[in-house]
C-alpha positions as CSV (number, residue, x, y, z in Angstrom):
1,X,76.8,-317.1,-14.6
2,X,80.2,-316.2,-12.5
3,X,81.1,-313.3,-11.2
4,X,83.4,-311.9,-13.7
5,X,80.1,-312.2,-16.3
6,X,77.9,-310.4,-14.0
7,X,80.0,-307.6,-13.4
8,X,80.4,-307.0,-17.2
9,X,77.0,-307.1,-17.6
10,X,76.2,-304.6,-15.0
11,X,79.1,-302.1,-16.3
12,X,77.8,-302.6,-19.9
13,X,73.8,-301.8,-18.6
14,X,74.7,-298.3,-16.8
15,X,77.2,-297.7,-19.5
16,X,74.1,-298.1,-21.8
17,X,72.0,-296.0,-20.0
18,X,74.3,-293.1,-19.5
19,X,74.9,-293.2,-23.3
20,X,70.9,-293.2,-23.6
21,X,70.6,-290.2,-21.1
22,X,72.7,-288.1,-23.2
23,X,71.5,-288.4,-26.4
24,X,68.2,-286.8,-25.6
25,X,68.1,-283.2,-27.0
26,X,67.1,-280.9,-24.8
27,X,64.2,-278.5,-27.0
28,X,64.3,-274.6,-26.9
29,X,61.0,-273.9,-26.9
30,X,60.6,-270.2,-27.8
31,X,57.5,-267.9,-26.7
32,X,56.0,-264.9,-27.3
33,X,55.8,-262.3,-24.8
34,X,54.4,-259.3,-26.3
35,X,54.5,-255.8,-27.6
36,X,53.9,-252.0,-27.2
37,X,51.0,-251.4,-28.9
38,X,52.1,-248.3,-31.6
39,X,52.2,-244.9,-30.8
40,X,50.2,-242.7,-33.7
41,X,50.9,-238.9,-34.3
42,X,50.5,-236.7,-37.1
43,X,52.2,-233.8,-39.0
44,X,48.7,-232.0,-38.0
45,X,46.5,-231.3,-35.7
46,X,42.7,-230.3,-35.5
47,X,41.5,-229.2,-38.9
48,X,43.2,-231.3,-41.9
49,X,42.8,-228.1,-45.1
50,X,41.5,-229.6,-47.8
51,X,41.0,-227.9,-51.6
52,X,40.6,-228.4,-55.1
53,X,43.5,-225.9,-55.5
54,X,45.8,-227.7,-53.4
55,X,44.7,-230.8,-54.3
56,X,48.9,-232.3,-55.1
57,X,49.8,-231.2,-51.2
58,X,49.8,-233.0,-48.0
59,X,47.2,-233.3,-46.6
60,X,49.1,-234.9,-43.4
61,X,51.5,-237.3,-42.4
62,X,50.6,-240.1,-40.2
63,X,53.4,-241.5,-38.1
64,X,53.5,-244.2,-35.7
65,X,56.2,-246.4,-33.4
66,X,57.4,-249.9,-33.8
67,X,55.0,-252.0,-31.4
68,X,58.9,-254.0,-30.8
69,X,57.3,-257.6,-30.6
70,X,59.5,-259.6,-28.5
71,X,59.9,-263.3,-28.0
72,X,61.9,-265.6,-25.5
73,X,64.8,-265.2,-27.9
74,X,64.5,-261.6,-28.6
75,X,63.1,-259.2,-30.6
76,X,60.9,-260.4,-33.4
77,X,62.4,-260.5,-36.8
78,X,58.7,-261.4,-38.0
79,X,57.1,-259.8,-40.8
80,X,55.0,-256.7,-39.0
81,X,51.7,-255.3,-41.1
82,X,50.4,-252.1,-40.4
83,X,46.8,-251.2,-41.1
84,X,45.8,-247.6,-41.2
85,X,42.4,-247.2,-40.3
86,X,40.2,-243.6,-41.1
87,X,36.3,-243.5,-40.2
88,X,33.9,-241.3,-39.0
89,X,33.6,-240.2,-35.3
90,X,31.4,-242.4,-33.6
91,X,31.7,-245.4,-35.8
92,X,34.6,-247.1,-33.6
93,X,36.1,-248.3,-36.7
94,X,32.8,-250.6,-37.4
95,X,31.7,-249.0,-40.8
96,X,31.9,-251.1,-43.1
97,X,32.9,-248.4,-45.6
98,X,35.9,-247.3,-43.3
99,X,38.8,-246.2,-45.3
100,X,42.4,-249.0,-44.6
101,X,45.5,-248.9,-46.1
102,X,47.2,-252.0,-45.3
103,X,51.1,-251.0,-45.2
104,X,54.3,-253.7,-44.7
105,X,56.9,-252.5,-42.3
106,X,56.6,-248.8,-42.9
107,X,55.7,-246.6,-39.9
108,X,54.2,-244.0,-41.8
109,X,51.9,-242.9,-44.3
110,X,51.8,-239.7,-46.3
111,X,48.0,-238.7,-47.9
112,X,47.5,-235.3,-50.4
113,X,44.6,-233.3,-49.9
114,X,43.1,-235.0,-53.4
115,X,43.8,-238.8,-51.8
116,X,42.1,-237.6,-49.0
117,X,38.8,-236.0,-50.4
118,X,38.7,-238.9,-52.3
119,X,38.3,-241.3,-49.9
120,X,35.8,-239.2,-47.8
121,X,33.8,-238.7,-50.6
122,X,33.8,-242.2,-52.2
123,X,34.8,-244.5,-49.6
124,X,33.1,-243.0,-46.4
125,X,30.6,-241.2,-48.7
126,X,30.7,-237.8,-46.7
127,X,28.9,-234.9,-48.1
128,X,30.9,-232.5,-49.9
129,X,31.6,-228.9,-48.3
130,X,30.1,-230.0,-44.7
131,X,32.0,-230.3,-41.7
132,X,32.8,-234.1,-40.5
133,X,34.3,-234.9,-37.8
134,X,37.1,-238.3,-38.6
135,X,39.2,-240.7,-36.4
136,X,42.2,-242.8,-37.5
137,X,44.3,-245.3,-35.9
138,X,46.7,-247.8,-36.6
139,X,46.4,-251.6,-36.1
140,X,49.8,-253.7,-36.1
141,X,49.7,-257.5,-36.5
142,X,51.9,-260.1,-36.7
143,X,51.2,-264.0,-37.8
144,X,50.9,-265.6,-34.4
145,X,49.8,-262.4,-32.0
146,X,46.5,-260.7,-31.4
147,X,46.6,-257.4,-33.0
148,X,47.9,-253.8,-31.4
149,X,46.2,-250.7,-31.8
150,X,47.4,-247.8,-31.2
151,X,45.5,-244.8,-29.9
152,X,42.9,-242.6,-31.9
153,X,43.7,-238.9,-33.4
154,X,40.5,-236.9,-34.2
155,X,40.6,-234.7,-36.7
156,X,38.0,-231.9,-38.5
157,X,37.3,-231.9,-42.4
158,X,35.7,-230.5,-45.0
159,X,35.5,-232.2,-48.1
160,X,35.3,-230.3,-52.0
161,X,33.1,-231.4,-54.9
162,X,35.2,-233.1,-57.0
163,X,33.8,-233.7,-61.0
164,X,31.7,-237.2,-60.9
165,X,34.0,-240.2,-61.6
166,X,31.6,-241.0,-64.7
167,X,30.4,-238.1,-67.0
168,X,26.5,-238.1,-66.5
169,X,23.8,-238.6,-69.4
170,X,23.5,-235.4,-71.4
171,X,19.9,-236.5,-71.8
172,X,19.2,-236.5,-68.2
173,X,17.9,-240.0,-68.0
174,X,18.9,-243.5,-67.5
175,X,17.7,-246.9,-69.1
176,X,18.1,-250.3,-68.2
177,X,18.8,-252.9,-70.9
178,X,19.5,-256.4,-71.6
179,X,18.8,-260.5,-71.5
180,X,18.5,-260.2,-67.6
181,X,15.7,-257.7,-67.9
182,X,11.6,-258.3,-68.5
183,X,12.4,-256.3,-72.4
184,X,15.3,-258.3,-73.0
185,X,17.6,-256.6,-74.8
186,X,14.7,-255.1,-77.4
187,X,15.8,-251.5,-77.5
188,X,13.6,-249.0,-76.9
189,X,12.9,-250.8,-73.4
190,X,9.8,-250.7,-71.7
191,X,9.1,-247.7,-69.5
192,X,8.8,-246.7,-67.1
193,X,9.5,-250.4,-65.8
194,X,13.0,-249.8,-67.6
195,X,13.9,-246.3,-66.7
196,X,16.0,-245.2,-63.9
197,X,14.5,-242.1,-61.3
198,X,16.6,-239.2,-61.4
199,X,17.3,-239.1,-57.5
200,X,20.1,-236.2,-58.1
201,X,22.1,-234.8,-61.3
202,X,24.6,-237.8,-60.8
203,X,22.6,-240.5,-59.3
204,X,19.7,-242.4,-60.6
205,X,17.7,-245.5,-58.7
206,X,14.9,-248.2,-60.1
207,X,13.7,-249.2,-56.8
208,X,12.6,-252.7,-57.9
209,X,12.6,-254.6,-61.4
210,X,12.5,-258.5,-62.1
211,X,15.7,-259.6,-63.2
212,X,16.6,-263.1,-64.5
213,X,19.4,-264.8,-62.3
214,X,22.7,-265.0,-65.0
215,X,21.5,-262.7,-67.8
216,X,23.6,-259.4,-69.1
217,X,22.6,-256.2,-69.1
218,X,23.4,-252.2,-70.1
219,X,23.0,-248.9,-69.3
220,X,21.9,-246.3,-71.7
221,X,21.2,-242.9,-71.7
222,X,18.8,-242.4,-74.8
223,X,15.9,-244.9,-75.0
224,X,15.8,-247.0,-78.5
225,X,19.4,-245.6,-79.2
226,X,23.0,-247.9,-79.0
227,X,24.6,-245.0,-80.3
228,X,25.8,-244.3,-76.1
229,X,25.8,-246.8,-73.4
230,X,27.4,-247.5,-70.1
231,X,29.1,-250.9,-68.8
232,X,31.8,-252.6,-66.8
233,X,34.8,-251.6,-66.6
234,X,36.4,-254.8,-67.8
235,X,35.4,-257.8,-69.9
236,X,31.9,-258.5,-70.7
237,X,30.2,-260.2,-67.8
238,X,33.7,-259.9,-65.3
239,X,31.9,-257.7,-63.0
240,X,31.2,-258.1,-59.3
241,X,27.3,-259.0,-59.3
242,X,26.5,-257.1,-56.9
243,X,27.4,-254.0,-57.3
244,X,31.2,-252.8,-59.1
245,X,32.8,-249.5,-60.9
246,X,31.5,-249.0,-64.6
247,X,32.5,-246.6,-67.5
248,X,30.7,-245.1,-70.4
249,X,31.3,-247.3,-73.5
250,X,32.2,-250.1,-70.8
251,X,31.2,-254.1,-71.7
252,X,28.0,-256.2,-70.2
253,X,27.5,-256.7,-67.0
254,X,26.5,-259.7,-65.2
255,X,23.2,-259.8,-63.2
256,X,23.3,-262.0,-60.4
257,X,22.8,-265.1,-60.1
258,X,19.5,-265.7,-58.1
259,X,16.5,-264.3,-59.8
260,X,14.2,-262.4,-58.0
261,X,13.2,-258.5,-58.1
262,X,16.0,-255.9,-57.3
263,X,17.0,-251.9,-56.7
264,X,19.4,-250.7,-58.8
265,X,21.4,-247.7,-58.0
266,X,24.0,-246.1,-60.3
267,X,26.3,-243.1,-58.8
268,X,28.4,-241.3,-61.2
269,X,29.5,-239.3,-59.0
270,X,31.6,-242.4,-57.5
271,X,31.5,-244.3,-60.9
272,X,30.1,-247.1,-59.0
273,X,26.6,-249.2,-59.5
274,X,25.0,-251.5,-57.1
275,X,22.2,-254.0,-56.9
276,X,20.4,-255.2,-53.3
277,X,18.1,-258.1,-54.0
278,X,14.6,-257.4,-52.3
């Protein structure tokens, strides 16, 4: 090779490498740096008023700041869910019958005083006309970061009797019918196998009965009588198994799946029933 050759080949290899060199693409990595975690405050302080009366007014407004999630590039423009979290003092927001509205980009949340009692009474199940003692605070999330939460507001209430979601029996008394019990659904039904206890006007409790795993069954308030009955809330046999809302007049409900002996508890006051396998 002469020298003329070898000097072309040595311009066209660094000519070949600088091209090389600036094709790579240099990557913008972006990463997250964090946020402030939310700042709550209410319309209210202390005791939240709460009455039958008043039941269409606010209760309270809860209001809370913008965590600002920032990233390398900026600010985030990511989706931001808020979830408002009420519970009893001394739970820590572990009850697993705590009251959470899940909320998309809002920063506040407005509850009457009929909202409210509602969700004491049915969802944290507090005792009507007692004084409780309730914490809420906000938890802020975002797909990629560990939650926020802001801090805790303690408030004082006292929740009203409110008429039972579900009108009890007349009759006073509760029976239990259907393929998934011992009587099948040959009506009258065995008792007192069959019939509920009377715990309270509006709640009644079998504390253990053998029920077949996939079968149907009914409430009913007169023994040997379809003339009343109570049942899901939707289609026949579309209930949660163990445990859902029902109405009177309401459809079959499925039993669950695993046979084996179980206590039955049905709350008209909630207009819930629910079934723990013993």
């Amino acid at each position: 090779m002469n020298m003329k050759n070898k000097l072309l080949l040595l311009l066209s290899s660094s000519l070949l490498l600088i091209f090389s060199g600036s094709c790579k693409k240099e990557e913008n990595k972006i990463y997250y740096e964090g946020g402030t975690n939310p700042v709550l405050s209410a319309s209210r302080t202390g005791t939240i008023p709460l009455s039958f009366a008043n039941k269409d007014l606010e209760a309270v407004k809860l209001l809370w700041t913008n965590p600002d999630y920032q990233f390398t590039t900026g600010r985030s423009s990511q989706t931001v869910v808020y979830q408002v979290e009420i519970d009893t003092t001394g739970a820590n927001f572990t009850n697993p019958q705590r009251k959470i509205f899940s909320i998309s980009q809002d920063l506040s949340l407005t509850l009457t005083q009929n909202d409210l009692n509602d969700y004491l009474l049915n969802q944290l199940q507090l005792t009507p006309a007692i004084v409780h003692n309730i914490e809420v605070r906000v938890r802020s999330t975002i797909e990629i970061a560990v939650p926020l939460f802001s801090n805790v507001l303690k408030f004082t209430v006292i929740p009203y009797a409110i008429p039972p979601k579900v009108e009890p029996p007349a009759s006073g008394k509760l029976f239990l019918v259907g393929s998934a019990t011992p009587g099948g659904w040959n009506n009258p039904v065995p008792v007192p196998s069959q019939e509920f206890t009377k715990v309270s006007p509006t709640f009644f409790r079998i504390n253990s009965i053998a029920l077949t795993g996939g079968g149907s069954y009914l409430f009913l308030p007169v023994n040997g009588d379809w003339g009343a009955k109570y049942g899901a809330i939707g289609a026949n046999n579309t209930n949660n198994v163990n445990g859902d809302d029902f109405r009177a007049g309401g459809g079959d409900m499925l039993a669950p799946a695993i046979s084996g002996n179980y206590k039955i508890e049905v709350d008209f006051q909630r207009g819930k029933f629910t079934l723990t396998q013993l």
